[in-house]
TIMI-2910 file (N, C-alpha, C, CB; in pm, 1 decimal, decimal comma, always signed):
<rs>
+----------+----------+----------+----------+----------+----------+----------+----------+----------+----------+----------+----------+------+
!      n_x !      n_y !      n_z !     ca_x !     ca_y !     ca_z !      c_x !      c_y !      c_z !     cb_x !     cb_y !     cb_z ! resn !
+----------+----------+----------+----------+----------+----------+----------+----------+----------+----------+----------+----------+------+
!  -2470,7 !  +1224,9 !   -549,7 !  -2471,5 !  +1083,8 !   -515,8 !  -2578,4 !  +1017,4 !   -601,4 !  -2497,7 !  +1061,0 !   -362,9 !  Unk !
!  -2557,5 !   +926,0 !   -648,4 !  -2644,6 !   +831,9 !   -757,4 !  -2647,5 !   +685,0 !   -669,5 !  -2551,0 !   +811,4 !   -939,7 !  Unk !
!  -2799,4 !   +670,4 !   -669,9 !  -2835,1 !   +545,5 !   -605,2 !  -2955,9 !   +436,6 !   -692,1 !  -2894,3 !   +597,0 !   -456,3 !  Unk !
!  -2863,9 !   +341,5 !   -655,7 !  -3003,2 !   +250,5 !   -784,3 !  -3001,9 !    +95,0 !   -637,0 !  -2888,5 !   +164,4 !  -1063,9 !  Unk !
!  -3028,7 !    +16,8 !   -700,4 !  -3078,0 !    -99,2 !   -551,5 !  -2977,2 !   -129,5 !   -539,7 !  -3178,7 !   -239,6 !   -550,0 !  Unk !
!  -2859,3 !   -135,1 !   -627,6 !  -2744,9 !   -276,7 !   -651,2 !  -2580,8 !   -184,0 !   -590,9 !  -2731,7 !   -344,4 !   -894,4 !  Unk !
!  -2585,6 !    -67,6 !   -638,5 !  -2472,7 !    -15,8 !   -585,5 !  -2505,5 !   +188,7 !   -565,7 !  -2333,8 !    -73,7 !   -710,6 !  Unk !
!  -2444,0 !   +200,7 !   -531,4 !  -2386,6 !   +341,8 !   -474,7 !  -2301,6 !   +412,6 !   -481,1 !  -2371,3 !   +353,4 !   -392,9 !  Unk !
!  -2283,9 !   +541,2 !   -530,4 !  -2130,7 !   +566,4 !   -554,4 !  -2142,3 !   +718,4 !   -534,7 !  -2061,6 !   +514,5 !   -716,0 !  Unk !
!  -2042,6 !   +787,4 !   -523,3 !  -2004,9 !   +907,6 !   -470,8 !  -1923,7 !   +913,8 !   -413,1 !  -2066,0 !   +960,5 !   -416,7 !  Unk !
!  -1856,3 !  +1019,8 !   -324,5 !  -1773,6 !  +1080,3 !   -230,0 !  -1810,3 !  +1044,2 !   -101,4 !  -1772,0 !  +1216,4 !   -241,5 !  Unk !
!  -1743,7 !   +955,8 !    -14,0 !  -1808,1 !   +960,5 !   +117,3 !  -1738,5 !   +997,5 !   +214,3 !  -1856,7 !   +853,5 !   +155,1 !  Unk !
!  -1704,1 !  +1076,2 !   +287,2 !  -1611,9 !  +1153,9 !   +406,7 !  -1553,0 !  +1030,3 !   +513,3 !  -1725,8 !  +1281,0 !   +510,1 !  Unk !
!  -1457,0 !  +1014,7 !   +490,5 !  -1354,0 !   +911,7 !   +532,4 !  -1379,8 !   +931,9 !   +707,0 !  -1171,8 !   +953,5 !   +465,3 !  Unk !
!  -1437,7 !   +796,5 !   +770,8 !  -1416,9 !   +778,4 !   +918,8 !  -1248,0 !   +835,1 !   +983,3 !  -1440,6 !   +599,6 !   +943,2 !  Unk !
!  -1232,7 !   +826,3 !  +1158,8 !  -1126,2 !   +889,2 !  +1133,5 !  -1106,9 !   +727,9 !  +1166,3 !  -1064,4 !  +1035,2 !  +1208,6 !  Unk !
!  -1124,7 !   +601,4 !  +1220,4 !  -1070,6 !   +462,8 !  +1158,8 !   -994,5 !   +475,0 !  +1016,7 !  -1200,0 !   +360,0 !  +1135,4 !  Unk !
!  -1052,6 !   +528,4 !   +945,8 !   -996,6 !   +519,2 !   +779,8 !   -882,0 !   +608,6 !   +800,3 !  -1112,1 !   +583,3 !   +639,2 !  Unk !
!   -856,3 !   +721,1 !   +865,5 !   -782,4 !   +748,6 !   +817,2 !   -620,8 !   +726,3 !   +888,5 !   -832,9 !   +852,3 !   +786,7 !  Unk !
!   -668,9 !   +659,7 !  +1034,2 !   -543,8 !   +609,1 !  +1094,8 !   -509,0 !   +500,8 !  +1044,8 !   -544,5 !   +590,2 !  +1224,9 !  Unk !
!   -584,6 !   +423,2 !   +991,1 !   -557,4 !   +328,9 !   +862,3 !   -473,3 !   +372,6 !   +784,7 !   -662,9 !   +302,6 !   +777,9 !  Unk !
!   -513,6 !   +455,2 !   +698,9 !   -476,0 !   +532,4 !   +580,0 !   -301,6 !   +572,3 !   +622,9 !   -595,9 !   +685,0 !   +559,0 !  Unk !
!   -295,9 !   +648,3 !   +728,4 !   -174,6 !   +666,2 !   +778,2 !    -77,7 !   +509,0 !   +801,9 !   -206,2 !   +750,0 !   +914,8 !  Unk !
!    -92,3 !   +473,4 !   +877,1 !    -19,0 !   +377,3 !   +870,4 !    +33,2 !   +272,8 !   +786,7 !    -48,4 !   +345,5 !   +927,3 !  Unk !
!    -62,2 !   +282,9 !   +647,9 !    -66,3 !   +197,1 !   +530,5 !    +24,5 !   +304,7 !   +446,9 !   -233,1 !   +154,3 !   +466,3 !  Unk !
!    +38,4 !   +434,6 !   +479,8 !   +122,1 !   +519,8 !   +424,2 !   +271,4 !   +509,6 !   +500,1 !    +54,5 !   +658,9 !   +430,6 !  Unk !
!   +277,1 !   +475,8 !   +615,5 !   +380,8 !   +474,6 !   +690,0 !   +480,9 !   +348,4 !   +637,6 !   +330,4 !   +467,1 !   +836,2 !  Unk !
!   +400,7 !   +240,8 !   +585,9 !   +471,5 !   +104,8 !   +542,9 !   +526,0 !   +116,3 !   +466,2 !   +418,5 !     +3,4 !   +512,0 !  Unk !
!   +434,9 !   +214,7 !   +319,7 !   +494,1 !   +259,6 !   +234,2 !   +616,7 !   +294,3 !   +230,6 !   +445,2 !   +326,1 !   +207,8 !  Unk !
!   +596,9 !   +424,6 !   +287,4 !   +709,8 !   +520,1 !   +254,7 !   +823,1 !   +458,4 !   +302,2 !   +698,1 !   +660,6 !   +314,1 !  Unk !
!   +835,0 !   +339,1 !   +431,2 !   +912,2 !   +282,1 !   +460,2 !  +1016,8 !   +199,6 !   +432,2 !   +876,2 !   +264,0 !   +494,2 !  Unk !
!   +915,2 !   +149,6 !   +338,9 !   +917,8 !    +41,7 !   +228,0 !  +1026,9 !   +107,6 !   +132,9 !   +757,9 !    +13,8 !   +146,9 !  Unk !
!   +988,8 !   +201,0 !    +75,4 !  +1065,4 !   +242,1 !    -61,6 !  +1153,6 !   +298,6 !    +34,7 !   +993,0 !   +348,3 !   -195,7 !  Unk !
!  +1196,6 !   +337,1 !    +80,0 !  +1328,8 !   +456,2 !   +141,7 !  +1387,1 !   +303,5 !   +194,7 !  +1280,7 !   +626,2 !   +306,2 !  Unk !
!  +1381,4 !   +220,2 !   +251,0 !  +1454,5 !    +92,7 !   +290,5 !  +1437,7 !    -91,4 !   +235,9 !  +1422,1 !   +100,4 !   +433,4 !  Unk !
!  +1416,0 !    -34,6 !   +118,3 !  +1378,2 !   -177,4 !    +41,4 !  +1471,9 !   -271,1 !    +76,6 !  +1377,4 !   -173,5 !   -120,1 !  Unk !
!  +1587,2 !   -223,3 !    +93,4 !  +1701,5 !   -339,2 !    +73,4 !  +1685,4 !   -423,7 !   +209,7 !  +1877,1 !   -270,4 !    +55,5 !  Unk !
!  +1604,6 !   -357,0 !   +324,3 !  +1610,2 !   -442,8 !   +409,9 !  +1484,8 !   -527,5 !   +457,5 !  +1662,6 !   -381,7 !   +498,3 !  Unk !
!  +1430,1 !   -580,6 !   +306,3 !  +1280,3 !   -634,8 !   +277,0 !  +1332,1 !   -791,1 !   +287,7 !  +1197,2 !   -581,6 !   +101,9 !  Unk !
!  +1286,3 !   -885,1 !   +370,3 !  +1349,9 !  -1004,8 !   +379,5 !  +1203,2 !  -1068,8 !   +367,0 !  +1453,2 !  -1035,1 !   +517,5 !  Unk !
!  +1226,6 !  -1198,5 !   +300,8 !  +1134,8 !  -1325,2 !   +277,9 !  +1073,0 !  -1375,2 !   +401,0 !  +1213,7 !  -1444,3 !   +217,1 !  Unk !
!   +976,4 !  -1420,8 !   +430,4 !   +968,8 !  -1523,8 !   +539,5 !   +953,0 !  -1696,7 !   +487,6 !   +832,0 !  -1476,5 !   +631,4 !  Unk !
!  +1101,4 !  -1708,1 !   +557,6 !  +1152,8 !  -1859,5 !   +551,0 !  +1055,5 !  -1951,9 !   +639,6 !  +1316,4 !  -1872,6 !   +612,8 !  Unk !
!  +1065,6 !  -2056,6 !   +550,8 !   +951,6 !  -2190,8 !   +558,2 !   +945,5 !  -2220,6 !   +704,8 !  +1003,5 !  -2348,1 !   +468,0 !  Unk !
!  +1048,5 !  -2203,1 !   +790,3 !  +1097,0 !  -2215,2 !   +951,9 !  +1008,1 !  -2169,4 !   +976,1 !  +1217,3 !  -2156,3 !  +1024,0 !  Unk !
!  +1031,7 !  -2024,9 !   +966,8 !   +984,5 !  -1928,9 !  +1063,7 !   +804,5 !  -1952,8 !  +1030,9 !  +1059,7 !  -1750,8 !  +1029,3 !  Unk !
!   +754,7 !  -1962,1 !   +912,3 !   +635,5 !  -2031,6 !   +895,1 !   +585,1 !  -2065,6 !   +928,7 !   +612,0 !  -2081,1 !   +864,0 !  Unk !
!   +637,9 !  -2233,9 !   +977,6 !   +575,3 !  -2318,8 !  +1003,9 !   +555,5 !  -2303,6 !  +1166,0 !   +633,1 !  -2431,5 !   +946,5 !  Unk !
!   +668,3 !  -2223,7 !  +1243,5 !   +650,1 !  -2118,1 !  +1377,7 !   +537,2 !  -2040,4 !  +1386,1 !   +756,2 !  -2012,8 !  +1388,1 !  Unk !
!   +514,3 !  -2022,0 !  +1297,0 !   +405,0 !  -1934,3 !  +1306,1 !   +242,6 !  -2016,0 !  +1305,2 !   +426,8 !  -1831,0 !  +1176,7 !  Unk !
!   +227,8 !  -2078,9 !  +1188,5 !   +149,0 !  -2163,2 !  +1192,5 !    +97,1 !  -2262,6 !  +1366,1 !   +215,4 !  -2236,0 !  +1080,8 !  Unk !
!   +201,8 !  -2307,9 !  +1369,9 !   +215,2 !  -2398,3 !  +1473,9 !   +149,4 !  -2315,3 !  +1623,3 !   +387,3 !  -2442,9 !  +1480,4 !  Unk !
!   +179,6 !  -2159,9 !  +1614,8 !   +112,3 !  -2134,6 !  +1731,0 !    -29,0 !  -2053,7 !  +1717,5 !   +207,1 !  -2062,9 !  +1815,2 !  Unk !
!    -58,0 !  -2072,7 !  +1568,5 !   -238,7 !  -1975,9 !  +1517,7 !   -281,7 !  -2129,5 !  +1470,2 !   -245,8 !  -1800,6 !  +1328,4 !  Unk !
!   -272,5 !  -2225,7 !  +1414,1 !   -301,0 !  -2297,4 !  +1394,1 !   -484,2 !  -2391,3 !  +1418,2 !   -197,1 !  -2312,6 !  +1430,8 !  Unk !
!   -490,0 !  -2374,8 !  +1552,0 !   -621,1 !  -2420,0 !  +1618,1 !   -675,5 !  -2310,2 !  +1668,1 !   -610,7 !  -2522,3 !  +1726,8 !  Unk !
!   -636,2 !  -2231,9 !  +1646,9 !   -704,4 !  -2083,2 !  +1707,9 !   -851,4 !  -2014,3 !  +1582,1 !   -530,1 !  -1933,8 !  +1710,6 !  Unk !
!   -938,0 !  -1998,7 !  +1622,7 !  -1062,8 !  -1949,7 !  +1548,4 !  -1112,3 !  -1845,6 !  +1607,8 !  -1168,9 !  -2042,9 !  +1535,6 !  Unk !
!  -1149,5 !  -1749,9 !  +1487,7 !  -1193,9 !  -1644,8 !  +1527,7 !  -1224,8 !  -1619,0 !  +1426,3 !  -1134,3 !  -1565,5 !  +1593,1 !  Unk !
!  -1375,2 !  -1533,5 !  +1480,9 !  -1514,4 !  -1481,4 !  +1387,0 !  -1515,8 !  -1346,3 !  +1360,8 !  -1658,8 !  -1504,5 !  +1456,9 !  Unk !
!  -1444,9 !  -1294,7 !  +1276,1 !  -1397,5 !  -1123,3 !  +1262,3 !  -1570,7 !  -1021,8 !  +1301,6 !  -1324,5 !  -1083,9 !  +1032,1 !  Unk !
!  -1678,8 !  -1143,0 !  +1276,6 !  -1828,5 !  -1076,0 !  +1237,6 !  -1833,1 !  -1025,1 !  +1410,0 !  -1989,9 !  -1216,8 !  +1164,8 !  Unk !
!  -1765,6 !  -1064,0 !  +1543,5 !  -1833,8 !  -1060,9 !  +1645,7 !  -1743,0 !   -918,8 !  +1733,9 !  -1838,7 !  -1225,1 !  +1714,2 !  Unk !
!  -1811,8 !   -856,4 !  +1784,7 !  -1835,1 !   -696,3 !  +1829,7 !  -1689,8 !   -758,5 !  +1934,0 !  -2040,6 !   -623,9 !  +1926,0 !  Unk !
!  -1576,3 !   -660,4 !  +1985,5 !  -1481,2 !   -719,1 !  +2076,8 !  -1562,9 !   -667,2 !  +2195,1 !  -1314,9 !   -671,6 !  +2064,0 !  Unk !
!  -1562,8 !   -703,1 !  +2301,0 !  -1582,7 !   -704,9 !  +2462,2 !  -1514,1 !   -541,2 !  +2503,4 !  -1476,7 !   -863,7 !  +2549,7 !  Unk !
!  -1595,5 !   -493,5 !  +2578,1 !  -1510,4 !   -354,0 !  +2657,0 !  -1345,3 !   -414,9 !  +2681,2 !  -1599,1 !   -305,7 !  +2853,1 !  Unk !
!  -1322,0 !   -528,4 !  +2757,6 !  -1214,1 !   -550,2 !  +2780,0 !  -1122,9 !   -572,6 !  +2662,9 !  -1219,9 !   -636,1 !  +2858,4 !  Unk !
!  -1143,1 !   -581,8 !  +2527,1 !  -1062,7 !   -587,3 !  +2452,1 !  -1034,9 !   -451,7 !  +2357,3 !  -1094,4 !   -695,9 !  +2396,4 !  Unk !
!  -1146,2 !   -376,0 !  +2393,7 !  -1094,3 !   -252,0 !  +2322,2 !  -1005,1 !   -119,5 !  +2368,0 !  -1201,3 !   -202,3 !  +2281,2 !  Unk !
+----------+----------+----------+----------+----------+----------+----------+----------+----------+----------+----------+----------+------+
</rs>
């Protein structure tokens, strides 16, 4: 491992967060290519549906969730 003030680099042993991540970002994948053809757009409708109900909603990714939300 090589360390200077500004960055860091090496090998670092993957949380298991990372790696149920990792899985599921593999799961889209593989999904993905074995069923491309059924990869559809999202139309301006359905959009603006969407929008319309996140719209006024805020949220601070920086703040710890509550026992009750985890």
């Amino acid at each position: 491992m090589v360390r200077n003030p500004q960055v860091t680099w090496g090998s670092a042993k993957p949380s298991e967060g990372d790696l149920a991540v990792s899985r599921v970002l593999h799961f889209l994948a593989m999904d993905i290519h074995h069923r491309a053809d059924r990869l559809r757009g999202v139309d301006s409708l359905l959009l603006a549906r969407i929008n319309s109900l996140v719209d006024q909603l805020e949220v601070d990714l920086n703040l710890a969730l509550s026992e009750d939300d985890e």
